[in-house]
Biopython code that builds the backbone (N, CA, C, O; Angstrom):
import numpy as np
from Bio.PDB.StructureBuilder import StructureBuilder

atoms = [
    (1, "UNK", "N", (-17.271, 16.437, 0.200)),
    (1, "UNK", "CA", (-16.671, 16.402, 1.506)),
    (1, "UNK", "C", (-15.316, 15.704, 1.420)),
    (1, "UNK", "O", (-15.235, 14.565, 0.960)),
    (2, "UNK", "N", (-14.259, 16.376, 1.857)),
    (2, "UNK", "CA", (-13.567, 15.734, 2.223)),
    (2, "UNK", "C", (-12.365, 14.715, 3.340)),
    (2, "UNK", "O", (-11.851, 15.513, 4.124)),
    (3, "UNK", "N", (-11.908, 13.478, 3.553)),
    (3, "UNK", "CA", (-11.852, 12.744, 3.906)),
    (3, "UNK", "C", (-10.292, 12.717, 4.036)),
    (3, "UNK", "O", (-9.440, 12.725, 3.147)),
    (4, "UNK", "N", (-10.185, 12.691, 5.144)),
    (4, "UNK", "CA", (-8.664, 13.107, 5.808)),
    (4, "UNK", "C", (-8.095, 10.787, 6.104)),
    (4, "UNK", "O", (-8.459, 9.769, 6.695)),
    (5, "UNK", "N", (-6.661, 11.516, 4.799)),
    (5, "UNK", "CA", (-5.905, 9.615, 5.350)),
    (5, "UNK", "C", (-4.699, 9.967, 5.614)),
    (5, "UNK", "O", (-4.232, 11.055, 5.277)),
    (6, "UNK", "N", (-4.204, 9.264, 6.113)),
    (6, "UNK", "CA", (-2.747, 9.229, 6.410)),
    (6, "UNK", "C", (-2.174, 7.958, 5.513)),
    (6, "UNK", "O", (-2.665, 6.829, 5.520)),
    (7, "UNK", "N", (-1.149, 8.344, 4.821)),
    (7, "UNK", "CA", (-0.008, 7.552, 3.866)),
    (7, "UNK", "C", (1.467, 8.138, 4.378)),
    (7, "UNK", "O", (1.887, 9.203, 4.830)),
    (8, "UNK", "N", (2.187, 6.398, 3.937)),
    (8, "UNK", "CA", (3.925, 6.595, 4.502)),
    (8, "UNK", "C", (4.160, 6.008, 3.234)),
    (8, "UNK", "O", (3.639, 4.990, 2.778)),
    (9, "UNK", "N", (5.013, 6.768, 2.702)),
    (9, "UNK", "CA", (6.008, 6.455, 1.620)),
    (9, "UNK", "C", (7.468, 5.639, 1.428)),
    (9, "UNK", "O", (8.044, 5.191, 0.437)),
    (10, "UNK", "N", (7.893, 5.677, 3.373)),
    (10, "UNK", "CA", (8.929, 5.143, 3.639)),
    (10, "UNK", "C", (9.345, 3.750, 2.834)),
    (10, "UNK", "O", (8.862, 2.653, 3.116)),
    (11, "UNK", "N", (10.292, 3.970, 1.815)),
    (11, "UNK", "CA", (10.924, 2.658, 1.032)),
    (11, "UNK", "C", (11.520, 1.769, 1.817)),
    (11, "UNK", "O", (11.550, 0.608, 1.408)),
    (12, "UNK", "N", (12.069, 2.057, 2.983)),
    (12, "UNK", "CA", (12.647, 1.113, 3.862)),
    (12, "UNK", "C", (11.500, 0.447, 4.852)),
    (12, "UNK", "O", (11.700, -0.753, 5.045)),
    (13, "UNK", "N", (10.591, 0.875, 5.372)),
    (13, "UNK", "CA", (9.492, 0.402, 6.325)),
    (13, "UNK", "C", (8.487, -0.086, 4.913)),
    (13, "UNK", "O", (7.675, -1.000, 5.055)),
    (14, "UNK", "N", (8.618, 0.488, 3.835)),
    (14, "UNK", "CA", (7.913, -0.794, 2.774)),
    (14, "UNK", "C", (8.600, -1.891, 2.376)),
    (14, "UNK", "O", (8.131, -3.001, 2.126)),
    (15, "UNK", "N", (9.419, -1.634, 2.340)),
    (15, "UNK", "CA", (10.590, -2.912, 1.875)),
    (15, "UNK", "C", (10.290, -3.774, 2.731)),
    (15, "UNK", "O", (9.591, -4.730, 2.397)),
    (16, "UNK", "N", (10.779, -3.622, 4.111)),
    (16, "UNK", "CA", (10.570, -4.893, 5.104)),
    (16, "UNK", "C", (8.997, -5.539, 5.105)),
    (16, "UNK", "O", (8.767, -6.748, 5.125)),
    (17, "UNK", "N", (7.870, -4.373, 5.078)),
    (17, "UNK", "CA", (6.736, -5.089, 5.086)),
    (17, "UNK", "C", (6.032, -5.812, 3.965)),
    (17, "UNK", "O", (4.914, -6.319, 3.877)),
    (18, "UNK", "N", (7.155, -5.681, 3.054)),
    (18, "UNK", "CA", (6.585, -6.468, 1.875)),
    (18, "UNK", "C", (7.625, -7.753, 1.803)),
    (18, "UNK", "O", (7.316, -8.586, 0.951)),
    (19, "UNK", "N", (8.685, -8.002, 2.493)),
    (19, "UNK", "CA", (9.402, -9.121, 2.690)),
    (19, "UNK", "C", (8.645, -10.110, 3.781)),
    (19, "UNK", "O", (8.821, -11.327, 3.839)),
    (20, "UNK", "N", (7.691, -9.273, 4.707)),
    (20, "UNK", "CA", (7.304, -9.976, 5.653)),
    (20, "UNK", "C", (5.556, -10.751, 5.088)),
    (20, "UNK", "O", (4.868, -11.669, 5.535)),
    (21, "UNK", "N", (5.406, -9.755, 3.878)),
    (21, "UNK", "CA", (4.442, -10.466, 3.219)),
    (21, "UNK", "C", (4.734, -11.629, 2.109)),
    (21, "UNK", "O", (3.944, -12.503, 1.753)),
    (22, "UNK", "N", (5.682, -11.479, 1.786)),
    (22, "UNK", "CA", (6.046, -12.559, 0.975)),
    (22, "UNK", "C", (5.775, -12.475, -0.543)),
    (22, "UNK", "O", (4.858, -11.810, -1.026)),
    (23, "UNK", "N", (6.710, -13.253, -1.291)),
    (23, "UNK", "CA", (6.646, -13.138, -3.006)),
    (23, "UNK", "C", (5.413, -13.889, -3.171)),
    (23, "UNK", "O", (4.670, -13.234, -3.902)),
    (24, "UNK", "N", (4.939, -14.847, -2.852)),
    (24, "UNK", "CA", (3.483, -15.744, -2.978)),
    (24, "UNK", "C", (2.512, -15.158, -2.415)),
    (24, "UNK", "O", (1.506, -15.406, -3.081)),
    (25, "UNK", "N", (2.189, -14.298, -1.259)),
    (25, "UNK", "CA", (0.857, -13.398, -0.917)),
    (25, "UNK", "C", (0.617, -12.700, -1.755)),
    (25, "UNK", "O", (-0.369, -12.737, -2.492)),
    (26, "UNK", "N", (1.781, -11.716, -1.759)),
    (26, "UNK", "CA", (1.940, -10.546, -2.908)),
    (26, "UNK", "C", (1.025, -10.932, -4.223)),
    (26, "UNK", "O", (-0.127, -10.580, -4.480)),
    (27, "UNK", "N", (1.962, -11.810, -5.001)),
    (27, "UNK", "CA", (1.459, -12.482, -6.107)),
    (27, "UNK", "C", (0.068, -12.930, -6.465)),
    (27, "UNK", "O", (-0.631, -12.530, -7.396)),
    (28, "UNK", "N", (-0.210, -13.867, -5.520)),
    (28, "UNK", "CA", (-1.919, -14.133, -5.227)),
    (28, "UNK", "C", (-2.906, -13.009, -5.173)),
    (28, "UNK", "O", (-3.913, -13.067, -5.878)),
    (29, "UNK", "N", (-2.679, -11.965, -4.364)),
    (29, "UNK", "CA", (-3.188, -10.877, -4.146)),
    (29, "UNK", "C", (-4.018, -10.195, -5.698)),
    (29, "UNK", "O", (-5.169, -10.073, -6.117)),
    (30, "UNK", "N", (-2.282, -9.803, -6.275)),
    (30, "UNK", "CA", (-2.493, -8.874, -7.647)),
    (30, "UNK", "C", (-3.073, -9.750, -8.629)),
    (30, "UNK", "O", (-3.165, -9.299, -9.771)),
    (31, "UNK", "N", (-3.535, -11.068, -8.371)),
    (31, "UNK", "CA", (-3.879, -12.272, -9.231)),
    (31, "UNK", "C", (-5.359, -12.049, -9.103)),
    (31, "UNK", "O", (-6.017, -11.739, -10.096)),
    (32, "UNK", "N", (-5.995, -12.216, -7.733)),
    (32, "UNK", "CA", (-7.039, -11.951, -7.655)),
    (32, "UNK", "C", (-7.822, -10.510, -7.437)),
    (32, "UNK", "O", (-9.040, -10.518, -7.259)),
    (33, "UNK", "N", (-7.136, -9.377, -7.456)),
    (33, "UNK", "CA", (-7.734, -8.245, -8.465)),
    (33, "UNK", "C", (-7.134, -8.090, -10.160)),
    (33, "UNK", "O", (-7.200, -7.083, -10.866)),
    (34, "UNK", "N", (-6.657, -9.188, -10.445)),
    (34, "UNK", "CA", (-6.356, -8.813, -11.984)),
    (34, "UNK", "C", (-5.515, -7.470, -12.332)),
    (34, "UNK", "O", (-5.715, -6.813, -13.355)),
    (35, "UNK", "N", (-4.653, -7.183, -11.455)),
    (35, "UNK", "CA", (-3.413, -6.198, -10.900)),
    (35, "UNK", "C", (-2.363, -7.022, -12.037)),
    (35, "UNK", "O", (-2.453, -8.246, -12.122)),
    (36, "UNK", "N", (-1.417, -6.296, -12.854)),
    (36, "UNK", "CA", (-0.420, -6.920, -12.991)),
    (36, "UNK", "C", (0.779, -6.676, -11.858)),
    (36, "UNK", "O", (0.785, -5.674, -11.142)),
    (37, "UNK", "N", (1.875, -7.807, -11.783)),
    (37, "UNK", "CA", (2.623, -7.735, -10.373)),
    (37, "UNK", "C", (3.309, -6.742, -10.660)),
    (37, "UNK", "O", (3.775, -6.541, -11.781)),
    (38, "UNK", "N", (3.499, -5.751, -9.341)),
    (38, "UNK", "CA", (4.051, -4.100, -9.107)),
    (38, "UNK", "C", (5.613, -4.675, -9.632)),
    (38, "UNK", "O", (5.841, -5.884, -9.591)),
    (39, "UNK", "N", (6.709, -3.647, -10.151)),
    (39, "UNK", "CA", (7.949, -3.292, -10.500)),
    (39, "UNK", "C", (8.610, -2.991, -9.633)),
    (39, "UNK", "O", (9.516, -3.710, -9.211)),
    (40, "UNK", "N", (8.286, -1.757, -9.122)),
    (40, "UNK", "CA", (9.303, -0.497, -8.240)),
    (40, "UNK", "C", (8.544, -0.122, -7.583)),
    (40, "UNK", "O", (7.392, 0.280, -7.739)),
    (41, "UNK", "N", (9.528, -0.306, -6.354)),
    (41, "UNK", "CA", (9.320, -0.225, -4.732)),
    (41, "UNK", "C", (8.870, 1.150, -4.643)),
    (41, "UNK", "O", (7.825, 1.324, -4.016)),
    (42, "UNK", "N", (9.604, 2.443, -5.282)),
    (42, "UNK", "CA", (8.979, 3.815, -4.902)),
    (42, "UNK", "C", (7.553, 3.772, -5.370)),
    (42, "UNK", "O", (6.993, 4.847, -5.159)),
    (43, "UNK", "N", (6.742, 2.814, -5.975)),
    (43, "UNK", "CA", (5.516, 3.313, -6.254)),
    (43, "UNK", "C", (4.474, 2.528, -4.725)),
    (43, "UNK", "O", (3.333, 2.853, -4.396)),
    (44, "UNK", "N", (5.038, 1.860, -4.312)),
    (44, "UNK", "CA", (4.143, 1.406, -3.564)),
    (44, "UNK", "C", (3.982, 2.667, -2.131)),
    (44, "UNK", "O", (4.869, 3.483, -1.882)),
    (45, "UNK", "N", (2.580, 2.553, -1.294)),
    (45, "UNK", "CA", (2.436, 3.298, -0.345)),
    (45, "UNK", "C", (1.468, 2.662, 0.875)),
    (45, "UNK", "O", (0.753, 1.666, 0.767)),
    (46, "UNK", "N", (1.584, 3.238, 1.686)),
    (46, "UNK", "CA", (0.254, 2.677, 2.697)),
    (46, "UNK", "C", (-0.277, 3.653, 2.891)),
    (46, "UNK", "O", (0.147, 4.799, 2.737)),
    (47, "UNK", "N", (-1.558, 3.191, 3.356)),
    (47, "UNK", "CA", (-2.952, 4.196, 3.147)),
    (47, "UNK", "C", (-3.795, 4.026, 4.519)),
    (47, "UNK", "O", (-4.527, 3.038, 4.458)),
    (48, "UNK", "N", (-3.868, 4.632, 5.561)),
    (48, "UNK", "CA", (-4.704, 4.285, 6.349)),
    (48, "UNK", "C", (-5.669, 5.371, 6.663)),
    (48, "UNK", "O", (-5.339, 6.512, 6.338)),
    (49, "UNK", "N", (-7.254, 5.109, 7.472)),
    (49, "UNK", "CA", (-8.112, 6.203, 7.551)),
    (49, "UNK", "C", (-9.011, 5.456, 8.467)),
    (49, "UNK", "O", (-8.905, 4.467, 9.192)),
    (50, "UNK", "N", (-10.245, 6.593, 8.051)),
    (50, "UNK", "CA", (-11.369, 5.276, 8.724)),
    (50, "UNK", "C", (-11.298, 4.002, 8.489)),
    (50, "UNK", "O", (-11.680, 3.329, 9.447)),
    (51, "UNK", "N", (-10.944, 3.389, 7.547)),
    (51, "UNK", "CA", (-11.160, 1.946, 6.919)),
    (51, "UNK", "C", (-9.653, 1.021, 7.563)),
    (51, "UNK", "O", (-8.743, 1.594, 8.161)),
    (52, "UNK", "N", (-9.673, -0.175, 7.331)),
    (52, "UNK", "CA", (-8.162, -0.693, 7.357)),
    (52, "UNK", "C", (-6.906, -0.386, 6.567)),
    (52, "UNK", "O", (-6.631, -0.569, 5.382)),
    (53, "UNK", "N", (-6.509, -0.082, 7.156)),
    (53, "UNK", "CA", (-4.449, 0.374, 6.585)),
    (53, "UNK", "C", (-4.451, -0.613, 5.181)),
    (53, "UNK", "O", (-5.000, -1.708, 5.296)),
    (54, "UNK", "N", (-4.073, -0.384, 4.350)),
    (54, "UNK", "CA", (-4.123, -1.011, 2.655)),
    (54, "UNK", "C", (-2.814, -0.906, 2.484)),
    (54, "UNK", "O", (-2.098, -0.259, 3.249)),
    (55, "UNK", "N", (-2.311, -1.660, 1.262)),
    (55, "UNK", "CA", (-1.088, -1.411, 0.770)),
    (55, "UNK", "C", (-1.507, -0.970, -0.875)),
    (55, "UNK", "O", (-2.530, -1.493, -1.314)),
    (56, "UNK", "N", (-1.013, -0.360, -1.460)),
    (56, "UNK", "CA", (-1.556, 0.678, -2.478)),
    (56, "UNK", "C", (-0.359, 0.779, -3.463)),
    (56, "UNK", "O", (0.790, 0.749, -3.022)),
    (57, "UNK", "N", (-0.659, 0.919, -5.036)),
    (57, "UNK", "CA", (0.523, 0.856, -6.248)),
    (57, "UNK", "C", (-0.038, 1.806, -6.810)),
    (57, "UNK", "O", (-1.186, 1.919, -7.239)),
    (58, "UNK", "N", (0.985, 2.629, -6.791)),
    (58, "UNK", "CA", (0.487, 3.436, -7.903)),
    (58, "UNK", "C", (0.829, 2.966, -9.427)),
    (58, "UNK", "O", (1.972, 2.551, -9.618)),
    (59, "UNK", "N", (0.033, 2.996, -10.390)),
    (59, "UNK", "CA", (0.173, 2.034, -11.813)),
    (59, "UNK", "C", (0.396, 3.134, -12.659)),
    (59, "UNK", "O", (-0.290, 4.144, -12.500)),
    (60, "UNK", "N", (1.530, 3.069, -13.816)),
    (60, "UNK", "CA", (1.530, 4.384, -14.479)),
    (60, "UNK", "C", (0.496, 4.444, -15.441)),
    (60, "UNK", "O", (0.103, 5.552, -15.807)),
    (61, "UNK", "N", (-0.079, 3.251, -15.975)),
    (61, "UNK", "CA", (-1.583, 3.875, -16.964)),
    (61, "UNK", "C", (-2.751, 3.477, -16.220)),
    (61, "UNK", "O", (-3.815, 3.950, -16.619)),
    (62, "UNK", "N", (-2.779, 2.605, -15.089)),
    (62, "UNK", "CA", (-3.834, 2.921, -14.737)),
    (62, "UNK", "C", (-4.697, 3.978, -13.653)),
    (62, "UNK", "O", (-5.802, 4.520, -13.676)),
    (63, "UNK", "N", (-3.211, 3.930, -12.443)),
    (63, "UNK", "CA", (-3.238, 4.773, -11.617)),
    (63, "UNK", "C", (-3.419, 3.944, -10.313)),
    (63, "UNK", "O", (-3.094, 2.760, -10.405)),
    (64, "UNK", "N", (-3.894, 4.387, -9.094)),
    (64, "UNK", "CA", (-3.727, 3.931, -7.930)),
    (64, "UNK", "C", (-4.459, 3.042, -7.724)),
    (64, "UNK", "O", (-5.609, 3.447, -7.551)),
    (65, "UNK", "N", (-4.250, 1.052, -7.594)),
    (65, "UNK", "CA", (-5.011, 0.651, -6.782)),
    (65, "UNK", "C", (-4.578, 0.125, -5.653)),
    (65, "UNK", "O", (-3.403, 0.239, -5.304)),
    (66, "UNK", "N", (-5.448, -0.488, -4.980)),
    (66, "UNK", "CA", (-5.356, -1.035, -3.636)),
    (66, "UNK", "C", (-4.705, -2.702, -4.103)),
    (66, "UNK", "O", (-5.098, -3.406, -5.034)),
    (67, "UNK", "N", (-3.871, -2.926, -3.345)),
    (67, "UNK", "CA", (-3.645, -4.379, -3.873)),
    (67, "UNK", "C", (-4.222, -5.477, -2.256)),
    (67, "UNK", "O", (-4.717, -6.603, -2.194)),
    (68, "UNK", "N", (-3.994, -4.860, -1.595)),
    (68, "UNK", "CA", (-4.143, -5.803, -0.242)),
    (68, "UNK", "C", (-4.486, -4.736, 1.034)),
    (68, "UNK", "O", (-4.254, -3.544, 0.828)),
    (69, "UNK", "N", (-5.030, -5.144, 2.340)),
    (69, "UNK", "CA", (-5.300, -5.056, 3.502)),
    (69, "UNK", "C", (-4.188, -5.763, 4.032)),
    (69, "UNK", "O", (-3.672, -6.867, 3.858)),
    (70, "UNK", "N", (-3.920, -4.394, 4.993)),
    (70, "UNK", "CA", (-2.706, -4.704, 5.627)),
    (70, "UNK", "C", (-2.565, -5.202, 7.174)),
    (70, "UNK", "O", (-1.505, -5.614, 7.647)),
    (71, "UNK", "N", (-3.768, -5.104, 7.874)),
    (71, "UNK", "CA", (-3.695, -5.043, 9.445)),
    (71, "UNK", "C", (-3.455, -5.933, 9.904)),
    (71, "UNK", "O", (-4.055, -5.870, 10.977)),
    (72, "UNK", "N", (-2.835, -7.034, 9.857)),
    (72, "UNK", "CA", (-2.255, -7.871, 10.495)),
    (72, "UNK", "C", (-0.905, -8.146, 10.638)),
    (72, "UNK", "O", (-0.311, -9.006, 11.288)),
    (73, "UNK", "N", (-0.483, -7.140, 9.814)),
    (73, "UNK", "CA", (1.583, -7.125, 9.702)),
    (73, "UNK", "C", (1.917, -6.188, 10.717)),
    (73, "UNK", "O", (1.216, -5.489, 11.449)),
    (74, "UNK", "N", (3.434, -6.366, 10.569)),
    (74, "UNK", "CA", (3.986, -5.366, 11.768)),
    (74, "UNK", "C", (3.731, -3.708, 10.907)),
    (74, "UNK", "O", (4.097, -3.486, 9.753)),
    (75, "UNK", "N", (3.245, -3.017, 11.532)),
    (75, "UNK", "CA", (3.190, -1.241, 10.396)),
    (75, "UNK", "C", (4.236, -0.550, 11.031)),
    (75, "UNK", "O", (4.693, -0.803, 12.146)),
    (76, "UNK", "N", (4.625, 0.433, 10.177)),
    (76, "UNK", "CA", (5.665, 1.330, 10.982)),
    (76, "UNK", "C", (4.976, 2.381, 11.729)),
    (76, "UNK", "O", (3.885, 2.895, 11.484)),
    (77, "UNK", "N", (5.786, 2.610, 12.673)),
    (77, "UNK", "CA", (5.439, 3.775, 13.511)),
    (77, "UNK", "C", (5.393, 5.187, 12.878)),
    (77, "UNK", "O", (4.490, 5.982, 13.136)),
    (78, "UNK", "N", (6.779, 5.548, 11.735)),
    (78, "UNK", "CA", (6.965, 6.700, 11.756)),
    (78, "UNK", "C", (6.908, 6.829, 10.110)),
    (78, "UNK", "O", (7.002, 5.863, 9.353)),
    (79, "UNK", "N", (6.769, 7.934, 9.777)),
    (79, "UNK", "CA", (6.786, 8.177, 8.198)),
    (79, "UNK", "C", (5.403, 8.703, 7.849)),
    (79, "UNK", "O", (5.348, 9.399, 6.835)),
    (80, "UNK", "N", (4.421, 8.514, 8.436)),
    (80, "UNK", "CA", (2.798, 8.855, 8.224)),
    (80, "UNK", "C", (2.948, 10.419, 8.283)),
    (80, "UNK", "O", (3.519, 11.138, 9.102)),
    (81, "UNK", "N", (1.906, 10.836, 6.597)),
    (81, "UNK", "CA", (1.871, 12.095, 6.141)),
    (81, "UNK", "C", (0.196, 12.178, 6.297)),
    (81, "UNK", "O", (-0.489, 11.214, 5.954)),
    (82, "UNK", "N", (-0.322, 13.225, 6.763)),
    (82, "UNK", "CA", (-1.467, 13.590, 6.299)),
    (82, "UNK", "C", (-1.773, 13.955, 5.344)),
    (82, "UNK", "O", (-1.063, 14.814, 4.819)),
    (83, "UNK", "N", (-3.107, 13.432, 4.577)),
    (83, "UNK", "CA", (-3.993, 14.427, 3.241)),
    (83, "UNK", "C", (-4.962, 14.058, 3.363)),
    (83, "UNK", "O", (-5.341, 13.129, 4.077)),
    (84, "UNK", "N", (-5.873, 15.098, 2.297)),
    (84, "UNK", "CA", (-7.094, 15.338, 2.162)),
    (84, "UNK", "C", (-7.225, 14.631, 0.567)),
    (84, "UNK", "O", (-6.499, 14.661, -0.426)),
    (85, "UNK", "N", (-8.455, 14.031, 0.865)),
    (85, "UNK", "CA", (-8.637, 13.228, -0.554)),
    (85, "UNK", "C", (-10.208, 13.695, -0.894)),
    (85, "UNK", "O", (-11.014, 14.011, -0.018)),
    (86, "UNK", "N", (-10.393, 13.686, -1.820)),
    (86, "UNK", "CA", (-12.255, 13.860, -2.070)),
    (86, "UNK", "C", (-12.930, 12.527, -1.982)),
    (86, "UNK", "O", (-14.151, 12.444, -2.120)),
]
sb = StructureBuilder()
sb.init_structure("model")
sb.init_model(0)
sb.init_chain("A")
sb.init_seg("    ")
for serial, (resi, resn, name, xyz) in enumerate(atoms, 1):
    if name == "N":
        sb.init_residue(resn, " ", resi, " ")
    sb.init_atom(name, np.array(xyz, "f"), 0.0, 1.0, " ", f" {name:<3s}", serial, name[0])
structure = sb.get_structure()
């Protein structure tokens, strides 16, 4: 079955929401999933669905994880793409 999310790619509405999270959340975060800390801004995304809005890296050998829950920051309004995920 599959499971309909919405993701925004917007580099500028990620940029700010990762300034508003800070270099020390951030950090802590990828510390406590054993994440090494993300590089480049185009890999990051938000992910929202049934569950809470996430902030998400894509890793080039490992691949996509979740680094943090996002619902308490400001989110953007606009940029949200639909897909289908399995």
């Amino acid at each position: 079955m599959k499971h309909v999310v919405f993701r925004n790619y917007d580099r500028y509405a990620i940029k700010h929401l990762l300034m508003e999270i800070g270099h020390h959340r951030l950090h802590r975060e990828c510390e406590n999933r054993k994440l090494n800390f993300p590089k480049r801004i185009s890999l990051f995304f938000l992910e929202s669905g049934d569950f809470p809005t996430t902030l998400k890296y894509k890793y080039p050998m490992i691949g996509i994880n979740t680094i943090m829950v996002i619902d308490r920051y400001d989110l953007p309004e606009k940029g949200w793409e639909r897909f289908e995920v399995a």
